[in-house]
N, C-alpha and C positions, 0 to 999 in steps of 0.2 A: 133831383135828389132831395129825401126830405131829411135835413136834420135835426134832432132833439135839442134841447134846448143843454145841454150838459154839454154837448158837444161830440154828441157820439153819431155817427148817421144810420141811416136806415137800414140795417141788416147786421150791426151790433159793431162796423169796425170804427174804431176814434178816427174824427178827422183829420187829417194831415196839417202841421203848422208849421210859416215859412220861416224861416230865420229866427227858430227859436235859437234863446239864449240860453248856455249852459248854466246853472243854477246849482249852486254849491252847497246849500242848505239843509240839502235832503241826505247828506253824505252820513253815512251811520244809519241810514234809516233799514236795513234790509239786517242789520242783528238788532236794532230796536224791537222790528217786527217779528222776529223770533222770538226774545225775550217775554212779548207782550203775548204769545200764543203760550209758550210756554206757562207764563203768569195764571192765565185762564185757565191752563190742566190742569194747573198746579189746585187752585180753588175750587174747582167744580170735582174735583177727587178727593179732596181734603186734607191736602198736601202742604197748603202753605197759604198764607194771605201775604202777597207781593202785588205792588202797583206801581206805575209810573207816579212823578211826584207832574202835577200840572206846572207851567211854567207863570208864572205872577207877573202877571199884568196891571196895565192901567188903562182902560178905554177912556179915547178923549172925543172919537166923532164915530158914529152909528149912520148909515143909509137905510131908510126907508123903500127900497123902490116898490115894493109889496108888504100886505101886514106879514105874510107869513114866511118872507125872505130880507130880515135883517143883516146888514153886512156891517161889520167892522171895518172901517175905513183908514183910523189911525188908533194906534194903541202904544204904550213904551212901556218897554221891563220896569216895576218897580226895583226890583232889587237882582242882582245878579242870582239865577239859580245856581242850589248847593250842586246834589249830585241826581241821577238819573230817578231811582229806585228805592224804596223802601220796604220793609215786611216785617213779618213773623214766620220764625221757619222752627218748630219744637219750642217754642216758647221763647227764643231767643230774637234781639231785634235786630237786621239786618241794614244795610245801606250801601247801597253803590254804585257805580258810573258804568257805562258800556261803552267802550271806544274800540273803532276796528281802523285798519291801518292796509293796505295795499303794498308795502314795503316789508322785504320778507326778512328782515336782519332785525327789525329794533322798531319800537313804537314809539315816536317823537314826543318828547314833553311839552312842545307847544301844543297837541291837543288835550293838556290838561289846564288847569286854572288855579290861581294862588287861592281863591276861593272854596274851592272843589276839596286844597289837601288839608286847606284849614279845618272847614267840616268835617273831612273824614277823622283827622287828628281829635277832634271835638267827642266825636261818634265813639273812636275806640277810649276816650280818655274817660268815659261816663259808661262802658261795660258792652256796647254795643259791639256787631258783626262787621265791619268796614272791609268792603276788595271791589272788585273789578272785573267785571266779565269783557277779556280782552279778544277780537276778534285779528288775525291775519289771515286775509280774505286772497290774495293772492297761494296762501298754501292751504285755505280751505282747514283753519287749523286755530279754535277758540279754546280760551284757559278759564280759568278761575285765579284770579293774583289777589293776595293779600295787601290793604291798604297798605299795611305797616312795611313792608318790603316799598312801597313806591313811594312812600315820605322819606324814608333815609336816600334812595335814590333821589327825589326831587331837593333835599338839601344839599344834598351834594354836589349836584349842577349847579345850585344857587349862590354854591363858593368856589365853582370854577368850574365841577368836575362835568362829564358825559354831559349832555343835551338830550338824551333818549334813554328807552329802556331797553335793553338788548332780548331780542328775542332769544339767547341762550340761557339770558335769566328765568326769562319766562316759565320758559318749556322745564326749569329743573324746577325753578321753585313754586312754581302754579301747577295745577291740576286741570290735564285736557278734558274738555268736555265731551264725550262720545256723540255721536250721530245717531239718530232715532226715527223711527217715521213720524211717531204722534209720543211729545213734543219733538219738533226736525231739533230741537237747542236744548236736550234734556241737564241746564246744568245744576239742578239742584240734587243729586247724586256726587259731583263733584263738590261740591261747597261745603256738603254734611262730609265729604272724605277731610276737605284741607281742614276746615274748624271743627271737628271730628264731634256734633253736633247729629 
C-alpha cells in the first residue's frame, strides 16, 4: 500500500489512526467555515468586505526540515484576541464573534470572554455594528444577536444573575438566519433586517 506523504493512501481514502485523541479546539469550526464561505460571496458579488480577524502571535522556534516546508514549532498569543470578524456592510463598520453551542435551551457565558464584551462595548461606544452570529447546532437553528442585548446579559451574571443566554431570548430578540444553498449561512440579509442597515 503506497501512502502520500499528507497522509492520505493510495486511491484517495485517509489513513486510519490508532488512539486518536479527541481534540477540543476545532469546536465552532463548522459555523466558522460557513461564515468564511459566506464572507467570500459576500465580496466576489460585491456585497460586503467581511474577514476573519488573524489571531496574533509570537514565533519563538521555526523547523527547517525542507527549504520549502517551514514548520512552526512553538509560538504564544501576544495578546488575547478581540472578537472573530470584521467588515464593511453599506458603508457601516461591522464586528463580531461566532459561537455555536450543542445545548438546545441557552448558550453558556463561559464561551465568551471578559475581553470579547469589553471590545464589543468599545466597537458600539465609537458608532460601530457590534452582534453575534449565534449557532444552536443541535436545532440546526443560527441567529444574528445584538452585542448590546449580551453585555446587559453578561453584567448581570457578573452581579449574581443567569450564567447563560437563554435560547428564548435569542430566538425573540435576534434574527434567524435562513438556510440557502450558495451561501449554506446567508446571514447578511438578517444583520441588514436587525440594524435595519
Amino acid at each position: 500500500m503506497v501512502n502520500y506523504p499528507s497522509g492520505v493512501r493510495a486511491g484517495g481514502y485517509p489513513q486510519k489512526k490508532k488512539n486518536q485523541n479527541i481534540r477540543y479546539g476545532k469546536r465552532g469550526m463548522g459555523l466558522e467555515e460557513m461564515i468564511n464561505q459566506a464572507n467570500d460571496y459576500y465580496l466576489v458579488n460585491h456585497q460586503a468586505v467581511i474577514h476573519k480577524k488573524p489571531t496574533p502571535i509570537t514565533v519563538v522556534h521555526v523547523d527547517y526540515p525542507d527549504r520549502s516546508m517551514a514548520k512552526i514549532t512553538e509560538a504564544y498569543y501576544v495578546q488575547p484576541s478581540t472578537t472573530d470578524y470584521n467588515g464593511v456592510v453599506n458603508g457601516k463598520y461591522i464586528d463580531f464573534d461566532a459561537k455555536e453551542t450543542k445545548n438546545k435551551t441557552n448558550m453558556p457565558l463561559k464561551n465568551f470572554h471578559q475581553h470579547q464584551i469589553t471590545h464589543l462595548k468599545n466597537v458600539l461606544e465609537n458608532g460601530g455594528i457590534g452582534f453575534l452570529v449565534l449557532g444552536f447546532t443541535t436545532l440546526s437553528e443560527y441567529y444574528i444577536f445584538p452585542a448590546s442585548l449580551l453585555i446587559k446579559i453578561w453584567d448581570k451574571a457578573k452581579a449574581g444573575g443567569e450564567k447563560s443566554l437563554p435560547y428564548k431570548i435569542v430566538s425573540k430578540q435576534g434574527i434567524k438566519i435562513n438556510s440557502k444553498m450558495i451561501p449554506s449561512l446567508d446571514y447578511l440579509p438578517a444583520l441588514k433586517k436587525l440594524f435595519n442597515i
